[in-house]
N, C-alpha and C positions, 0 to 999 in steps of 0.2 A: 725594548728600546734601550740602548746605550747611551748617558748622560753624556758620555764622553763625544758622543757624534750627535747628541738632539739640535745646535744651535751652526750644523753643517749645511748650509742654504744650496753646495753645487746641486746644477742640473735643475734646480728650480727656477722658477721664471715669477720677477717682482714690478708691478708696478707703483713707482711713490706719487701721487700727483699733488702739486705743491714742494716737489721733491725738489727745486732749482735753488732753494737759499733756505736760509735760517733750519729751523729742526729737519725739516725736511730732506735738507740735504743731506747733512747728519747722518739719519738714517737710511735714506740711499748708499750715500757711505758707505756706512754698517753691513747692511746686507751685500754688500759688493765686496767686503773683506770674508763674509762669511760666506763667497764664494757663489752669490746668485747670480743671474742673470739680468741685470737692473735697470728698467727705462724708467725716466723722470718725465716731468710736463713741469711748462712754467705758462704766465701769459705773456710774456716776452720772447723774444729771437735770441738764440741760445747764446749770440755774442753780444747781449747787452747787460748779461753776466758776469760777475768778476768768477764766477767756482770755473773749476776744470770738470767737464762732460765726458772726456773722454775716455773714460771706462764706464759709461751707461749710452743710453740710448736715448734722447731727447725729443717731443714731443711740444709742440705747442700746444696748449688748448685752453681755452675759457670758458669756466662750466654753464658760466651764465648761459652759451650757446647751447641748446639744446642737440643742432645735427653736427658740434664738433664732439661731442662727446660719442654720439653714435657713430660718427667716424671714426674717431681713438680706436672705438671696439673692434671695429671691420677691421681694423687693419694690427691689432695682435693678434697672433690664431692660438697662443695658449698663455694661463696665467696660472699660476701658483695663490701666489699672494696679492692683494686689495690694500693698499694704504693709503688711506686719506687724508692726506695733509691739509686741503687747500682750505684756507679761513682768510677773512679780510672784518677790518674793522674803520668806523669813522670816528673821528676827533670833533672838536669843538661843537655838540651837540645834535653832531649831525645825523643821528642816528631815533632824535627823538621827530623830526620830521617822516612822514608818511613816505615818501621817494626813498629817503635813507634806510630804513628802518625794510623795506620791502626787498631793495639791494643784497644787501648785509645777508637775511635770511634765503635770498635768491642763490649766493653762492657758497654759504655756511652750510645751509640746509638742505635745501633743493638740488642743488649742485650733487650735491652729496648721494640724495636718493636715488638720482637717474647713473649716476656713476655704480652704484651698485645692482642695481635691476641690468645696465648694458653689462654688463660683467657677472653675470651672475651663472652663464648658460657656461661660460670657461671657467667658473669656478665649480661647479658640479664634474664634471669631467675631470677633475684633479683633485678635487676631494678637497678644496685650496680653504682658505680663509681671509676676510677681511676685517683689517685692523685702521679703526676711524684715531683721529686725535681732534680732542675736544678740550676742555682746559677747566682748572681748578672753577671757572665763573661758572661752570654750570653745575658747582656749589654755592658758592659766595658769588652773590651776583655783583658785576660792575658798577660802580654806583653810575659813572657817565656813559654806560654802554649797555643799552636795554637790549637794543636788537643783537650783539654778539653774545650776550649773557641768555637771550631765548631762545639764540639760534643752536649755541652749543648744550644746551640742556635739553632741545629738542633733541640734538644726534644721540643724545644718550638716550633717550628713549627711541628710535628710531632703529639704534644696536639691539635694544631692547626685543623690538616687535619682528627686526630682520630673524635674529636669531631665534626666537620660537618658528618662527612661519620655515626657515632654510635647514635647522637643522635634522628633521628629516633626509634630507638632501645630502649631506653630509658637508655643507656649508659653512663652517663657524662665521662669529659675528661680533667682534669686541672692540671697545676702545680705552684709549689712554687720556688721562687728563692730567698735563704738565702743569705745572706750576711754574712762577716767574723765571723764565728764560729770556737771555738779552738776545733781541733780533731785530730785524730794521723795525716791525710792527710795534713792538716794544721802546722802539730807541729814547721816547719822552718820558719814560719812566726805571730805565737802566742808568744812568748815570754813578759816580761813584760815590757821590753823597746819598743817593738812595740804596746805594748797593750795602752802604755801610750802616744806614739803618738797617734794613733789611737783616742785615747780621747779626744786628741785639736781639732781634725778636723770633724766627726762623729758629726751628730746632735743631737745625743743619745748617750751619752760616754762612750759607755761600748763596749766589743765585744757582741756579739749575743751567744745564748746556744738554746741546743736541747730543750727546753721546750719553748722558742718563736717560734721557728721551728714550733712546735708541734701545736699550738694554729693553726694557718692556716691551717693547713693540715686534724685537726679533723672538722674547719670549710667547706671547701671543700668538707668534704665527708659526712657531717651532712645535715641537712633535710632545714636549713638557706639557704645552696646553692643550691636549688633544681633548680632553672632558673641561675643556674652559667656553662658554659659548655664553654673552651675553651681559658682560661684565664690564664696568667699567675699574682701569688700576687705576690710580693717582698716584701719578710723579712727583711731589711737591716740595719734597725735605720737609716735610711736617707744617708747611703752612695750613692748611684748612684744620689743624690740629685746634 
């Protein structure tokens, strides 16, 4: 393998879901400059959007739906690469109620599982890999956010059991856990007075952006990681430090 061409995506085929805004896009992006072939999913209509689409393929779907997901599958006939972007979280306690808290895990988690089982028969046929994004909380848990902080500590164990069970298969199974990145889900806590705390303390003084993101996630699914299966990286400038 040649370093010089390991993070060369042509001819491959990517799907990001979650991929319509914040990190997600980012790394649609990314893989789209490294020359893959890249459909995205949002749960909106793709012109209710402010990004530009039109060098991916677009997708609506709502994981919560269990037969849009089974349709997503039917209707890609090959995949390379699995990225998991999609994560949603609730504010103002709403997550310590029973409804919230079941939500939250519904498309954190579960979302998560069925997207990789529908996808998993075109990823053996390509020898492909799927790459989750989970987030520094499923080290440090949230303190106002139980169900995002158990749902994404589940997916890491979840990478965990995909990849022993798939890679027989020749399936890999990893994820990234970003650390503070400004995105609309973030926006009550990015501001510039937290940004500039954030700075005295961060061993790397900045917040995090979708293109640090990016850099790991094209590495995990690039030919570098070929003996990587099961792993979580963390992106964080050294916050969980």
């Amino acid at each position: 393998m040649s370093l010089v061409n390991a993070l060369n995506f042509s001819d491959k085929r990517v799907l990001v879901c979650g991929g319509s805004d914040g990190i997600g896009y980012g790394i649609a992006t990314a893989f789209h400059h490294a020359g893959a072939e890249v459909s995205v999913t949002g749960t909106k209509e793709q012109g209710q959007y402010d990004n530009d689409f039109s060098a991916f393929t677009f997708y609506r779907l709502d994981v919560r739906n269990e037969a849009e997901i089974t349709s997503l599958a039917q209707r890609i006939d090959t995949l390379d690469v699995l990225v998991n972007c999609v994560g949603a979280v609730l504010w103002k306690k709403g997550e310590f109620e029973r409804q919230g808290f079941e939500q939250i895990l519904s498309i954190n988690l579960s979302g998560a599982m069925q997207l990789c089982t529908e996808f998993y028969d075109h990823l053996v046929k390509t020898q492909g890999s799927i790459v989750h994004l989970d987030s520094v909380v499923s080290i440090n848990a949230a303190v106002n956010n139980p169900a995002y902080s158990a749902s994404k500590a589940g997916l890491v164990q979840l990478t965990r059991a995909l990849a022993k069970k798939w890679g027989p298969s020749g399936v890999r199974v990893n994820t990234v856990a970003p650390g503070m990145v400004p995105t609309k889900m973030t926006a009550n806590q990015s501001s510039p007075e937290h940004e500039a705390q954030f700075g005295q303390t961060n061993p790397i003084a900045r917040f995090g952006t979708p293109q640090d993101i990016a850099g790991g996630v094209l590495f995990l699914a690039s030919p570098m990681a070929a003996y990587v299966t099961g792993q979580q990286l963390v992106i964080d400038g050294g916050l969980t430090l």
